[in-house]
C-alpha positions as CSV (number, residue, x, y, z in Angstrom):
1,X,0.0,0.0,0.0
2,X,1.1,3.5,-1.1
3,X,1.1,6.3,0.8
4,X,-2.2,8.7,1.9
5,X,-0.8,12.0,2.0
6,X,-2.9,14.8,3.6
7,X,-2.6,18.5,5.5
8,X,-4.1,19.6,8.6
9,X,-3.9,23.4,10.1
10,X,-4.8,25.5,13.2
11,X,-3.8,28.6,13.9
12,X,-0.2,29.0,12.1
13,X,0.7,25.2,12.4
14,X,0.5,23.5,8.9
15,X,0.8,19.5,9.5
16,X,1.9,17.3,6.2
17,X,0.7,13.3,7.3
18,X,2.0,10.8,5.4
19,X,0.5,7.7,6.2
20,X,0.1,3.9,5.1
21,X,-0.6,0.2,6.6
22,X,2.1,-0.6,9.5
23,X,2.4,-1.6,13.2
24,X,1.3,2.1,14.9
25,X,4.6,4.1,14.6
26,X,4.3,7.5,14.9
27,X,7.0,9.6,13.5
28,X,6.6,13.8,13.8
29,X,9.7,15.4,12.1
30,X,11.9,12.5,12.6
31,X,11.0,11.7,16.7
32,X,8.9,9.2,18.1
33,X,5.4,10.7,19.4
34,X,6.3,10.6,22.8
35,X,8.9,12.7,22.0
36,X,8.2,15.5,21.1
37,X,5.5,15.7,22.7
38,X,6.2,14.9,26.3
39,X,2.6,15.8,27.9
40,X,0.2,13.1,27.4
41,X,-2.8,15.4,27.0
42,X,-1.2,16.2,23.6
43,X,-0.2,12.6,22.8
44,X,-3.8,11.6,23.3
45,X,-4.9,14.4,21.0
46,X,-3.2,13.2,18.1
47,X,-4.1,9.6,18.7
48,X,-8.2,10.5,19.3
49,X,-8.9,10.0,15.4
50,X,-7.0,6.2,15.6
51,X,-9.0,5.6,18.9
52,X,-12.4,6.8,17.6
53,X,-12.5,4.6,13.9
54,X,-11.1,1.7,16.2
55,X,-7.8,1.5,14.0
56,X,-5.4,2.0,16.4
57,X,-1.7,0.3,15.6
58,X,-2.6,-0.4,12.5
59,X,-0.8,2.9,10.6
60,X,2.5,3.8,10.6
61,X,2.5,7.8,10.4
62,X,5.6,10.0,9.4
63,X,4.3,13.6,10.0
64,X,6.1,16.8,8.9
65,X,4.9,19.7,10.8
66,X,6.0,23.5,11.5
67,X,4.4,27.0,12.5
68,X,3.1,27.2,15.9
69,X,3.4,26.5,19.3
70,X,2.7,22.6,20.6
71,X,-1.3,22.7,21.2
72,X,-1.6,23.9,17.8
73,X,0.7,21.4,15.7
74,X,-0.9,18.6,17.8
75,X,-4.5,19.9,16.7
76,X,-3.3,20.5,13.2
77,X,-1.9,16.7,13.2
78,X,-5.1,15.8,14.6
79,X,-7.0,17.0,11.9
80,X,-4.8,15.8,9.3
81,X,-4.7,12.2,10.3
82,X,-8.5,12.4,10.3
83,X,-8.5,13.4,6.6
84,X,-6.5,10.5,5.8
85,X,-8.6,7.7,7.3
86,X,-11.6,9.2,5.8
87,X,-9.6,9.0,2.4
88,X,-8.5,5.3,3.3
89,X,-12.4,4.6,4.7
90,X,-15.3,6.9,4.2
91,X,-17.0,4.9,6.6
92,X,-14.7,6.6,9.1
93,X,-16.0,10.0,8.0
94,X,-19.7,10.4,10.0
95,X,-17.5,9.3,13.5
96,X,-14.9,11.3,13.0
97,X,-17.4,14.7,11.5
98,X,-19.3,13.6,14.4
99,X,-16.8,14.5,16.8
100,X,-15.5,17.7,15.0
101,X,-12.3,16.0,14.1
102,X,-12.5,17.5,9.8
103,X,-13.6,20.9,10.6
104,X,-10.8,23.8,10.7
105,X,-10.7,25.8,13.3
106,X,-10.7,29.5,11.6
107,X,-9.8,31.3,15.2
108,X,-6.5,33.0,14.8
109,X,-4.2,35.8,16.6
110,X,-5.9,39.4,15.6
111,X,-3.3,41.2,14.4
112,X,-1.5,44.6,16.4
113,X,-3.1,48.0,15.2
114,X,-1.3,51.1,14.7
115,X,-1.4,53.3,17.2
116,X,-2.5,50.7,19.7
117,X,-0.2,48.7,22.3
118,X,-1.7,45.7,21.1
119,X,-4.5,44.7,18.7
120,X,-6.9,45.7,21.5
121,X,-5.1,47.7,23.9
122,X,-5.1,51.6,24.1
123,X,-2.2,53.7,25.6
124,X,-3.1,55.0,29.2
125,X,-5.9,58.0,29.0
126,X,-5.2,61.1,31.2
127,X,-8.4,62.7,31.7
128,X,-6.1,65.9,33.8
């Protein structure tokens, strides 16, 4: 079996998954899940599409990802390995819709106005 290649984002993360029939290794930019990504909230993330379609250690997953901070990239992963086990099953696709996994998050950072301290935030006002 050939590879399923997909992308996921969130906020400025952009996660490339490459993925294809194997014993559950999960590679993200070369290191083993556990990795780089030491907190288990975030490891159980990126595994919830695997747990939900009930194919778990069946994939082996190299993942290329960059942008971001680490809740982020594990969300954008998260979405991305979604897409490819609806590509590989589109039985998968009502669980996994079901529990929000394939929609994008459009929330980003607002950007800093001029004139402003930050997007929001306005100098001190001296009324005297």
């Amino acid at each position: 079996m050939e590879y399923i290649n997909t992308i996921g984002r969130r906020k400025t993360s952009v996660a490339r998954v490459y993925m294809r029939a194997g014993k559950g290794e999960i590679l993200v930019n070369n290191k083993k899940l556990e990795t780089y990504f030491p907190s288990p909230i975030l490891q159980i993330k990126v595994n919830r599409p695997f747990k939900l379609t009930e194919q778990e250690g069946k994939f082996d997953v190299k993942i290329r990802v960059s942008g971001g901070g680490q809740t982020g990239q594990a969300d954008a992963i998260r979405m991305a390995i979604a897409r490819a086990l609806c590509e590989d099953n589109a039985e998968n696709r009502p669980v996994l819709k079901k529990d929000g996994l394939l929609t994008r998050d459009p929330r980003m950072v607002e950007r800093k106005k001029y004139g402003r301290l930050k997007a929001r935030r306005r100098f001190q006002f001296s009324k005297r």
